[in-house]
N, C-alpha and C positions, 0 to 999 in steps of 0.2 A: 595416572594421578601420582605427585609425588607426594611420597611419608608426611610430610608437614601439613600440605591440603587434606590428606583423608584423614590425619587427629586431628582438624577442626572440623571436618564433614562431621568425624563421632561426638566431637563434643557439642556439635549443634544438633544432634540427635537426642543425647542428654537431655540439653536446655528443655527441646519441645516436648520431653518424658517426664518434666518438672523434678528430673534428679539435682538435690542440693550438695550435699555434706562430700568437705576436700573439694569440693572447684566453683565455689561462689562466696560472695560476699556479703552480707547482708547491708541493706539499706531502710535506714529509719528517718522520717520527717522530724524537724523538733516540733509539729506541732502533730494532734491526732489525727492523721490524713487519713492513712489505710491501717485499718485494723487488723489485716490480714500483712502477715509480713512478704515485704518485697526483697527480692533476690537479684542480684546482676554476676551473670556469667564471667571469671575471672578469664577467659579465653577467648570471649567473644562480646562478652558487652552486650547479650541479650538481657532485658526486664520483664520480668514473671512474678508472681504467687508459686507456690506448689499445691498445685490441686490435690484435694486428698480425697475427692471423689470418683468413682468410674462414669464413664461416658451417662450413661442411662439413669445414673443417679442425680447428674447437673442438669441431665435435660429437663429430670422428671422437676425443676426447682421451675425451671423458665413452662413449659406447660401447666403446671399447678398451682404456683405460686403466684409468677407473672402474669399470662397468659389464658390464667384460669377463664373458662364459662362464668364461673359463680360471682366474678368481681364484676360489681359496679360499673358498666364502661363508660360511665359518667367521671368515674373517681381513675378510670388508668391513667398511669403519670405517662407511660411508654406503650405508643403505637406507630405503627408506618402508615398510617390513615391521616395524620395531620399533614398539614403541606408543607413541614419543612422533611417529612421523611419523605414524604412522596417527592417534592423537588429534587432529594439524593436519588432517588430510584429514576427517575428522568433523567438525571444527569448520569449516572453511572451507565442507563441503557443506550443514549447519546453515543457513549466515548466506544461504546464498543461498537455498537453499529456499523463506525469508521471502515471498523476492520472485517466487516461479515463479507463478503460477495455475494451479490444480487443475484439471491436462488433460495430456496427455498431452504430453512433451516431446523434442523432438531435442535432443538437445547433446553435444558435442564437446569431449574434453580433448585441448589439443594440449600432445603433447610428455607422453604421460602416465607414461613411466619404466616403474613395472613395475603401472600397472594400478589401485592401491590404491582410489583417489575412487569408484571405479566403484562398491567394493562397500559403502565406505561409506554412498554416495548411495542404494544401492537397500534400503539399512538406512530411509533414514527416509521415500522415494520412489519408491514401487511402477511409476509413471506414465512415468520416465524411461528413454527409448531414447539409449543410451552409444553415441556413437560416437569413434573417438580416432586420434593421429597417435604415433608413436611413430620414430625415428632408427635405433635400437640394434638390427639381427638377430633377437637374443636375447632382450632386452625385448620386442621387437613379438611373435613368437612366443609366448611367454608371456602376455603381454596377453591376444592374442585369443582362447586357451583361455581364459581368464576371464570376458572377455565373452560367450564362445558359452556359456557355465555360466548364464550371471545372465540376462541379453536376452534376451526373449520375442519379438522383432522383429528381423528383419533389421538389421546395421547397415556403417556405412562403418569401414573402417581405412584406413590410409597406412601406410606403413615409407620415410621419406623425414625431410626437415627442415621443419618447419612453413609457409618461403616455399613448398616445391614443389607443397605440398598443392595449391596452385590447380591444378596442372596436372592433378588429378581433377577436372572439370566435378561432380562428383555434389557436390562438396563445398560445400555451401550451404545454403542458407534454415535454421540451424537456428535453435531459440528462443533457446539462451542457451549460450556455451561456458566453459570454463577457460584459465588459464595458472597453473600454482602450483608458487611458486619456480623459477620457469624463466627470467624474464624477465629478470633480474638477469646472464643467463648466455648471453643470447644478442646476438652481438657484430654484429648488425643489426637489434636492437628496432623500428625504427618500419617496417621490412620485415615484420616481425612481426604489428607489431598490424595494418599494412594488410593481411594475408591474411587475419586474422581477421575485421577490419571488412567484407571483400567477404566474407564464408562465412556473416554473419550477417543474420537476418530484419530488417525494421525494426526499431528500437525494441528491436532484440535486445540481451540482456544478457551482459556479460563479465565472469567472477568472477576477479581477482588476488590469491594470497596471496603476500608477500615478509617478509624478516626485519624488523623494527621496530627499529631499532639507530640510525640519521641524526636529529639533533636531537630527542632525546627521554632521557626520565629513563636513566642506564646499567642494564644489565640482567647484564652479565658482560666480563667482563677485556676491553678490546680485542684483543686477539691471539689470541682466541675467535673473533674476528668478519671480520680481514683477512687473506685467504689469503695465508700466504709463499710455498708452492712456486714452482718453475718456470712452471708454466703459467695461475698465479692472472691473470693482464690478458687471457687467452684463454677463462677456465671463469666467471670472477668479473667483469666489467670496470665493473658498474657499482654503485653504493653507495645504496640509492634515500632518502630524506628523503620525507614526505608530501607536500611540493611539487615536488619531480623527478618523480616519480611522476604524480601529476597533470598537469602540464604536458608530458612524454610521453603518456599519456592523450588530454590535450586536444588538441594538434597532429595525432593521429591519427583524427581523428574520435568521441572518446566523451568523456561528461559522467558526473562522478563522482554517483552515487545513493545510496550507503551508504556507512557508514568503520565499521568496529571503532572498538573504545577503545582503538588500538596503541599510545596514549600511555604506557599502562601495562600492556601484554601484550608479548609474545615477538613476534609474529604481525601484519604490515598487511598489511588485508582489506581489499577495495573492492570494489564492485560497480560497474561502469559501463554506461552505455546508451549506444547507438549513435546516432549523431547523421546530417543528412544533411550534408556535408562542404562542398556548395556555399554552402550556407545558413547553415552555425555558426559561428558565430564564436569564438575557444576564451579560455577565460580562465585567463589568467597568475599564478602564484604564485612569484613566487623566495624564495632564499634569499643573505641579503648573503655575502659572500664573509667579511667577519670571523666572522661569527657560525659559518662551519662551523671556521674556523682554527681559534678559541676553541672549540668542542665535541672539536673531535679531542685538541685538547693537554688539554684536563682532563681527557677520557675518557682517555689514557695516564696523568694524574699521579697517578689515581684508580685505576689497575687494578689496583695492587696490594694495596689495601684491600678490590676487589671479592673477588679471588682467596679471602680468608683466608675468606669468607664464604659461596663456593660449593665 
């Protein structure tokens, strides 16, 4: 690798450790979009928050707060139970399918919420042995009534945070796992995908769905897309573009194999394969730092003409 590739491999290690101060730049809406301040990497052009929480402290927001037993599920604004998440979970189980071969499959959704892929999957893939990690009590509970319903085969669960899964030894060799719309949300991503990377066979496959919103045609108002609340730099912290995305990817051992057409869907899909870490060398895509400035300020000067239209 030369000198100049591996000080952006480090600085995109940075990015995804949410380090600011001496190599980013701040970025502000003139109107009150995110109340959590945004940062863009002066070296790569990555968009983030800096989480100022640890892993088990963010989850414990989306378990408790979001996720809770005790809300109303009359009143939840956010579930993968309505049909336009379940449509993503269809579609996302679709694109990869492409790529399984006709045999029987271990895979693992980590971080599966409340379950949905699974039944999707065995809608279009009889072969597939579900196994999953789930945070949430209540979620995990629920999950695995669903999976004992569908799975014809023994299988693995966790009730933990996707790093601790290692600390089940059984958790391994599967052929191909998930992360969908997770990643965006977890405030130790490349902790992340290394648990993944060791829990996978060779050549094993990772299927990532995230929103398609960073450098691409607008799709809906800005302020559709950056959480204001309180805890958005803790639930939300990273903002992915197809090359952040990738270049997390690549740093972590996997080489992208498929893309959706996210340029003009809702939805970026990818497929990666597992690489061997010692041996790969990862290849770099930034984004300049103007070019995301200029996409944020027109996607604002633009959103209110998006509005009238959706």
């Amino acid at each position: 690798m030369t000198k100049k590739k591996n000080k952006l491999v480090e600085e995109i290690k940075l990015d995804f450790n949410g380090v600011t101060v001496n190599r980013t730049i701040k970025f502000n809406f003139k109107n009150n979009i995110s109340k959590s301040q945004l940062y863009i990497s002066k070296k790569t052009g990555t968009l983030y928050h800096s989480p100022s929480n640890n892993s088990i402290e963010s989850l414990d927001i989306w378990s408790k707060k979001i996720y809770s037993k005790k809300i109303d599920t009359k009143k939840i604004k956010y579930t993968s139970n309505n049909p336009i998440m379940r449509s993503r979970h269809y579609y996302s189980a679709l694109f990869l399918n492409k790529y399984l071969k006709n045999k029987n499959i271990e895979f693992c959704d980590y971080g599966t919420g409340e379950g949905n892929l699974a039944l999707e999957f065995k809608r279009i893939n009889k072969k597939i042995n579900f196994n999953f990690t789930e945070h949430s009590p209540h979620l995990f509970r629920k999950t695995k009534k669903k999976i004992l319903d569908i799975n014809k085969k023994k299988f693995l669960s966790f009730n933990g945070s996707i790093e601790d899964s290692k600390k089940n030894d059984k958790f391994k060799n599967f052929d191909a796992c998930s992360l969908l719309w997770t990643l965006c949300n977890c405030v130790k991503p490349i902790d992340v995908l290394n648990t993944i990377h060791a829990s996978l066979k060779k050549n094993g496959l990772l299927l990532i769905s995230e929103s398609s919103r960073i450098m691409v045609p607008y799709k809906k108002p800005i302020y559709n897309f950056f959480v204001s609340g309180h805890h958005a730099k803790n639930t939300h912290p990273w903002f992915f573009s197809y090359n952040s995305l990738s270049n997390l990817l690549e740093i972590c051992g996997f080489s992208i194999i498929a893309t959706n057409r996210y340029y003009d869907e809702n939805d970026l899909v990818v497929i990666a394969k597992k690489k061997d870490k010692k041996r790969y060398v990862p290849k770099i895509k930034i984004d300049k730092v103007e070019n995301i400035k200029k996409f944020l300020t027109d996607w604002e000067k633009n959103s209110f003409f998006l509005k009238r239209f959706i």
